[in-house]
N, C-alpha and C positions, 0 to 999 in steps of 0.2 A: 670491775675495773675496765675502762675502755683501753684499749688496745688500737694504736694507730695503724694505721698501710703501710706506712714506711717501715714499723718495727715488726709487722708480718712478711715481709717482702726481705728484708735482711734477715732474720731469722729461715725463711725458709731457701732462699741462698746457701745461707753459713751451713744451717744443716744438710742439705743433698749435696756440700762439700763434702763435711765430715762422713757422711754416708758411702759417698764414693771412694775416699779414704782409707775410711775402713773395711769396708769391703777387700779394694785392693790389697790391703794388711791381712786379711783374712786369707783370701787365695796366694798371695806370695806363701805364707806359713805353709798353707797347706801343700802347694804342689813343693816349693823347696825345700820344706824340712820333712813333711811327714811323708810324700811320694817319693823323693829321694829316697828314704831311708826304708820305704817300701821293695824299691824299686832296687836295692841291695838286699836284702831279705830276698826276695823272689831270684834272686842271681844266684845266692848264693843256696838255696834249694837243690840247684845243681851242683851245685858239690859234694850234698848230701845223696843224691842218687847215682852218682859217681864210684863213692866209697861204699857204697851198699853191699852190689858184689863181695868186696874184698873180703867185711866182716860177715860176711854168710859162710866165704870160704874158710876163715878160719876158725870158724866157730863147727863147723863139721870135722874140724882138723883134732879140738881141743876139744867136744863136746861138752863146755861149758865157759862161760867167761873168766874163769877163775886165774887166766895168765894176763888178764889186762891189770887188774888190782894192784896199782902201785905201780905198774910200767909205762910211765906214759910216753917211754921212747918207742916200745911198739907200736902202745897207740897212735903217737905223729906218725910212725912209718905205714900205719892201713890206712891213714887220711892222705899223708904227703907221697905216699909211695917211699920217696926220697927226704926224707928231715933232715933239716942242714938247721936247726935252731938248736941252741947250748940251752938244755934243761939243768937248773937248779934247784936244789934242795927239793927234788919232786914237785915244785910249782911255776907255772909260766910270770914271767916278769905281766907287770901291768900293762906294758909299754907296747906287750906285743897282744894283748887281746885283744886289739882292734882288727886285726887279720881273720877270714874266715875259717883258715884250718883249727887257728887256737880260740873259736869261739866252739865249735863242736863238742860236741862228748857221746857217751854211751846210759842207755838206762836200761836197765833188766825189763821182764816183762808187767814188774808192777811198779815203774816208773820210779825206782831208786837209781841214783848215782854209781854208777860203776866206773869211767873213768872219763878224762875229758875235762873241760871247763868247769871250775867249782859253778859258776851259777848256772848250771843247768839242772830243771825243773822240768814237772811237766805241763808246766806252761808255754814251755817254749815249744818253739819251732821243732817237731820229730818224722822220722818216718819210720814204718815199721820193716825189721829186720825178720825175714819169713826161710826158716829152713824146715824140708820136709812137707811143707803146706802150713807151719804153724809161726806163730810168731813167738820169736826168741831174744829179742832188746827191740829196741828202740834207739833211733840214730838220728840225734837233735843238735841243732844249734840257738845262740843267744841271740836275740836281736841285738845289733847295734848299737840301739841307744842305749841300754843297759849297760856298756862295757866300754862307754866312752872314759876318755885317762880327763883327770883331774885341769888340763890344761885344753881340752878339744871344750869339755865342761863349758867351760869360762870364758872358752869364743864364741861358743855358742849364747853364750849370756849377754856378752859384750856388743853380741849381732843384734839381740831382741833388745839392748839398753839402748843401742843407735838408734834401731828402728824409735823407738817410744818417745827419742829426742828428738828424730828428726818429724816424726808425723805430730809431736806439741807445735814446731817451729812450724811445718803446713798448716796446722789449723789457724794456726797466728796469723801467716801471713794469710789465708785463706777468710779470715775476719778483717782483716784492715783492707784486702782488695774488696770486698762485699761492700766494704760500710764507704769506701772511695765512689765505688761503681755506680752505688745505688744515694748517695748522696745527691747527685744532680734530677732522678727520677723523681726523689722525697723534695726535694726544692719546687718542683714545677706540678707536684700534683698538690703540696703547699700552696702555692700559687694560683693551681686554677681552684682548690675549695675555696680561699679568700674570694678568689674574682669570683664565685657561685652566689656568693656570701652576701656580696655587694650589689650582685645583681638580683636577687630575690629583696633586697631592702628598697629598690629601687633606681637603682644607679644603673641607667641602661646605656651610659657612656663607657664603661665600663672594659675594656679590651685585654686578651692576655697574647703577648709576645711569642708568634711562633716561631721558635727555635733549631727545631730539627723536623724531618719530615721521618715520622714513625708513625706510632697509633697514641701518643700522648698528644704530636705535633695535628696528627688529625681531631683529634679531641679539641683541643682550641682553637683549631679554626670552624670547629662547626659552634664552637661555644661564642667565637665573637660571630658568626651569622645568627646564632640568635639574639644575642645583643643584640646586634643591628635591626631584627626584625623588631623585636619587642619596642627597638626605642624608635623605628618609624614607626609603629599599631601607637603607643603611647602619644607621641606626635602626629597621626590623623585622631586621633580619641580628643586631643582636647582641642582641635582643629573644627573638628566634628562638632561636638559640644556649644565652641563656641558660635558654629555657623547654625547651629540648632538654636541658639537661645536670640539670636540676630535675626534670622529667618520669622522666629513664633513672634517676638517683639515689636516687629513692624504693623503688621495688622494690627496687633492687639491695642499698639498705641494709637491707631488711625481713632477703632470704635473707640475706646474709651474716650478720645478726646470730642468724637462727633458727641455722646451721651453726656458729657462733663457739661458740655456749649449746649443741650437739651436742658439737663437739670438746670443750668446756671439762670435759662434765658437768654442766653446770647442769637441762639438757633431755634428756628419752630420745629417741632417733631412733623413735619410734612414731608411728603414722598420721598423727594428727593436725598434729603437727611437719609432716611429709612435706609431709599435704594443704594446708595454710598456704604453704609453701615450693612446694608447684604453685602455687598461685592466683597466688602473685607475679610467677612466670614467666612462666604465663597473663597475666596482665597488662602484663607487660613485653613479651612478644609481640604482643599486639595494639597496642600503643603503638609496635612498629617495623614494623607492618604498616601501621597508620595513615599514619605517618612514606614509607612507599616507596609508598603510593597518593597519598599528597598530593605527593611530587615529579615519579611519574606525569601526575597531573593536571594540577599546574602548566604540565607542558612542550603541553600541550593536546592538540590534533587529531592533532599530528606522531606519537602511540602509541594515535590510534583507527583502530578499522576500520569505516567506515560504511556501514550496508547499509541498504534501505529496510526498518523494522520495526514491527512495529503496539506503539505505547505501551498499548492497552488488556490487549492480553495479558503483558507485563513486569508490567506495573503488579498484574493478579492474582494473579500468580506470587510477587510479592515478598510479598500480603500474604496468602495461602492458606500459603507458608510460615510464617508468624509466627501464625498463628489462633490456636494450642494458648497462646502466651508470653502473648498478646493475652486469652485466657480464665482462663489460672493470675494474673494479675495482675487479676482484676475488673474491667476494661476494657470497656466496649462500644463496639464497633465498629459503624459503620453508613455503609453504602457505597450511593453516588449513582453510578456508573459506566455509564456508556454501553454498550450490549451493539453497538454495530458496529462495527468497525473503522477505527483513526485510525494510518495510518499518517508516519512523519518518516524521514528520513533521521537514523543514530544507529548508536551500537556500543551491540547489548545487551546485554553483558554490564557497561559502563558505565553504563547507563542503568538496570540491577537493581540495580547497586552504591547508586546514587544512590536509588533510593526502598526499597532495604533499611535505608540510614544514614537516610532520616529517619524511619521506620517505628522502628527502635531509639530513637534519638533522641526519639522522644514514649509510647513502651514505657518508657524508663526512668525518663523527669522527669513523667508524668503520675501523679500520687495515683490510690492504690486507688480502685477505686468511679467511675472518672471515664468519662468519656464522649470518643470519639473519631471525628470523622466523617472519610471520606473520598470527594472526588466527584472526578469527571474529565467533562469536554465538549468540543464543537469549538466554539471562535466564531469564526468566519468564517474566515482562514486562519491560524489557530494551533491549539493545544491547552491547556488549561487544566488544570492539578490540583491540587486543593487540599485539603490535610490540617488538620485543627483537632481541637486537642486542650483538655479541662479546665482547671482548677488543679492546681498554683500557675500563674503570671502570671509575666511579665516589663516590670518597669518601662520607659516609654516610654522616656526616655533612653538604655537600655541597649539597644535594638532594633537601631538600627546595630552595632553590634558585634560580634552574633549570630555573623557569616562571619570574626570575625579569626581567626586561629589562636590556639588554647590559650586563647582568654576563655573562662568562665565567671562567671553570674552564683550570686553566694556565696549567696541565699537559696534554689537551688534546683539550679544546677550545680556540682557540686561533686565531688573525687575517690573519696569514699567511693562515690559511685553507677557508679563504673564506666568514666568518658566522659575521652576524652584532650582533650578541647576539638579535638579537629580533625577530627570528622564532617561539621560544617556547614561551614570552608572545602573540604574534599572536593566537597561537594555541589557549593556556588557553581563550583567550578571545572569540575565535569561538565557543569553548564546552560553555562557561560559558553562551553566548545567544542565546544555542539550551536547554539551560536548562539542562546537562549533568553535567560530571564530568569527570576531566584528573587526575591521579595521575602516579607516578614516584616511580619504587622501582628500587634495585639490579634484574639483569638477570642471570639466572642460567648458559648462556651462557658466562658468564662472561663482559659481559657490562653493557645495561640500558633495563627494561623493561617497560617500557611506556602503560597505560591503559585507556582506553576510554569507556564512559556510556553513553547512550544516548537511552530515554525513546521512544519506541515504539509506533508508533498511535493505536487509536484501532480498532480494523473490523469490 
């Protein structure tokens, strides 16, 4: 049988109620009623070694107990000294054996009754009466609870009937404050398995109302943050998708249509046909090589191999290749580069990928004629490199953007030029599992100024 939280949660409430409870019922009993009545017992001990003396002396007087038998006005006078209590019919009323003189008595030396309080045994409380060096009675009294009158009885009953009624009426109310208290806990932890419920089926709109700020209240707001993540991942997933299945569609339908216009006869299969029908290919190839570097990257660090590498020499390498693209395009280049060595921990063949794509990346969107600077420096323990290129611009609004996949902006990114829209999240994701940082401002140059961080090993 499953068993809910809410009815483990109230159960174990109710019970470390009633736990505590009874316990405290346990320890009032004991220190009130049984160390009380200890704690007389042990008092009255002394009264017993009090009268001690007396019955030694007169038992050397009488050498034998044989005048206490039946006199228990002697007797009260070796206990009281002074008896001022009316003996009847040779037995104490009941009313008075709650006093300690009239709970005592006497017992020979094999623990028979000789005189005193009928119940005394020798179970009770004794001490031994020693004349000569030997022992000659025994000098005991009754515990108290033994010799309580018919009416002390009955209060004392009457105490243990209260108690049993009022600690029913505690556990009562001790069950309806539990099931009060914990009624609004069981409500909202209700609430968030529904909203678990609904967000495992799919509903990433899903939100649950925080209420109090606890560790329930913390619970549901970490629970609508993943909400929110799952339903923006869900919202780039078919984002994605659908800019995946638009991106592969276009080439595909160029060839297919150039080969349709072959089969048909409408078009000669001669060069040109061909060379149109490579580019698209070309195109469609880098567009699924983009595609396998960007799932690469995403999965991060776990498919780099990090070795300590100097960024100054990558960084020349990426752009000593590109010189010749960087001159046929009227481009000036002008480079601020540090000539010593800045080494990071990094995969360089990562780390070429990354300033090859933004090298391309401002190679294709920079206007003829335009000017391009590039510097690299150490500030303090990082590395800085920063690339700025001409016009066109990229409106301020549109700056964050930059790293989504497949954005482009339409005044100047666009598919006629060549660019899958996902060199710059490539990028982002190469800085982001070297442990760096890429940001994107306005260039004074009048285009984009692009910046890169990237933490120094240390010597």
């Amino acid at each position: 049988m499953k068993i809910s939280l809410a009815f483990k949660l109230f159960s174990v409430l109710l019970l470390t109620c009633i736990a505590v409870f009874a316990a405290q019922a346990i320890i009032l009993r004991i220190s009130v009623q049984e160390d009380f009545f200890d704690y007389l017992n042990f008092q009255e001990q002394d009264r017993i070694s009090e009268a001690l003396p007396r019955f030694a002396n007169a038992y050397r007087e009488h050498g034998n107990w044989n005048f206490l038998k039946g006199d228990l006005r002697t007797f009260l006078g070796l206990i009281l000294q002074q008896p001022d209590l009316e003996v009847q019919r040779g037995e104490l009323p009941i009313a008075e054996q709650t006093g300690a003189g009239v709970r005592m008595g006497l017992l020979d030396i094999h623990l028979k009754r000789i005189a005193g309080n009928q119940l005394l045994d020798e179970n009770s409380v004794r001490r031994p009466i020693v004349v000569g060096g030997e022992v000659v009675g025994w000098l005991g009294i009754v515990p108290i609870q033994r010799v309580l009158s018919p009416n002390e009885a009955l209060f004392l009953a009457k105490q243990r009937k209260t108690w049993l009624i009022f600690g029913s009426i505690s556990v009562l109310l001790i069950a309806l404050l539990t099931f009060v208290l914990s009624r609004p806990v069981r409500r909202r932890m209700h609430s968030l398995a529904r909203a678990t419920r609904q967000l495992a089926g799919g509903d990433y709109r899903i939100r649950i109302p925080v209420e109090t700020i606890d560790e329930i209240g913390a619970l549901a707001q970490d629970f609508n943050r993943l909400a929110q993540a799952l339903e923006l991942n869900e919202r780039a997933r078919r984002t994605f998708m659908a800019d995946i299945s638009h991106e592969l569609r276009t080439p595909l339908a160029v060839v297919r249509a150039e080969l349709e216009a072959v089969q048909d006869g409408v078009r000669e299969p001669n060069a040109q046909v061909l060379q149109a029908m490579h580019q698209e290919v070309k195109q469609l190839g880098k567009l699924i090589d983009d595609f396998n570097d960007l799932a690469l990257t995403d999965v991060g660090a776990l498919t780099y191999r990090r070795t300590s590498v100097d960024v100054v020499m990558i960084l020349n390498t990426a752009l000593n290749s590109m010189l010749g693209r960087f001159a046929s395009a009227g481009l000036l280049l002008e480079r601020e580069i540090v000539d010593n060595h800045l080494i990071i921990s990094g995969d360089e063949r990562r780390l070429l990928q990354l300033f090859s794509n933004i090298l391309e990346n401002t190679l294709r969107y920079t206007d003829a004629a335009g000017h391009v600077r590039i510097a690299c420096k150490s500030t303090g323990r990082s590395v800085q490199i920063t690339m700025e290129d001409s016009a066109p611009g990229v409106p301020a609004d549109k700056l964050p953007f930059l790293f989504e996949r497949f954005y482009r902006v339409d005044e100047s990114r666009n598919r006629a030029s060549g660019g899958s829209g996902l060199g710059l999240a490539i990028c982002r994701n190469i800085v982001e599992a070297h442990e760096g940082r890429i940001t994107v401002h306005p260039s004074a140059l009048g285009g984009l100024r692009l910046t890169i961080e990237l933490e120094l090993s240390i010597q």
